[in-house]
Structures are given as structure tokens and as C-alpha cells.
N, C-alpha and C positions, 0 to 999 in steps of 0.2 A: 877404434874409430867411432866417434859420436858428432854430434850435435850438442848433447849436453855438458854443458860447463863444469857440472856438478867432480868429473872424473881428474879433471884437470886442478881442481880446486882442494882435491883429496892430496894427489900428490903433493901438491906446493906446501901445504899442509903438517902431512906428516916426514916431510924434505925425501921421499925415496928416490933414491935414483933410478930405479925400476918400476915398475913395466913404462914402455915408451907409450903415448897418445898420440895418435891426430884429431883436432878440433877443428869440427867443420862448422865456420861460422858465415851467418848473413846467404844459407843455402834453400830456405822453407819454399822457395818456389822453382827450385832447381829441378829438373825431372835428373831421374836416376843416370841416363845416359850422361849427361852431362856432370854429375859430379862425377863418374866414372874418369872421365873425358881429364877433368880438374887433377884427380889423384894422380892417374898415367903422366900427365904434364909435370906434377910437381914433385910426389913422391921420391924420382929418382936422385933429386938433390939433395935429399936429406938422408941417403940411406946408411951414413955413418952415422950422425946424430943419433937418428931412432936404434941402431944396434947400440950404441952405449947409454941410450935414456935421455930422451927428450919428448919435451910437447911442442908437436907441430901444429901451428894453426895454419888452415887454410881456408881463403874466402874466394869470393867472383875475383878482386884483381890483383892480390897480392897473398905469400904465402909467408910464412914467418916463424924461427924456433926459436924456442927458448932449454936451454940447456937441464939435464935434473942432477942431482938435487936443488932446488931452486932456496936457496938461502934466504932467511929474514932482512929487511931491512930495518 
């Protein structure tokens, strides 16, 4: 789990289907309690996704995955 893009960008990248992410975006003024707060809420919906490999993004109103290996277009 990051903030930075950089890890999400690797995968897509080298297409692995593994290790799974979450991208915490649009969070730099969120205090800790509250992303805590964010994960607990969302996390549990993705918990198939991330066992098989995926990148989840989560922000303040919406959370979103993207499946891996993530194919060229």
C-alpha cells in the first residue's frame, strides 16, 4: 500500500500478475485515522481481486480495481 504511483506503474509494466497493490490517491491531507477509516470500508470488497493480483485504487469518494496482469493496449 502506497501513495506512490511509481509501484502501480512497475507492474503494469512488466505485466506481473503479482504482488497485488493498493493506491491511495488524492489522500495528502487525510490524517492516518481516516485513511484507516477508508481501507476498513473498502478493502473488504476487494478481497478476492487482491488474493489473485490486482491494483486497487482508493480515494476520498470512490474506490476502483484494475485486474493484473494489466495487458498493453
Amino acid at each position: 500500500m502506497s501513495a506512490d504511483t511509481d509501484f502501480g506503474t512497475i507492474l503494469a509494466r512488466r505485466q506481473l500478475a503479482k504482488p497485488s497493490f493498493v493506491l491511495l490517491r488524492r489522500t495528502q491531507n487525510v490524517g492516518p485515522d481516516e485513511v484507516g477509516s477508508l481501507l476498513v470500508r473498502n478493502l473488504p470488497a476487494f478481497e478476492r481481486d487482491l488474493n489473485e493480483g490486482a491494483i486497487v485504487v482508493i480515494d476520498d469518494t470512490v474506490a476502483r480495481v484494475r485486474r493484473l496482469p494489466i495487458t498493453p493496449v
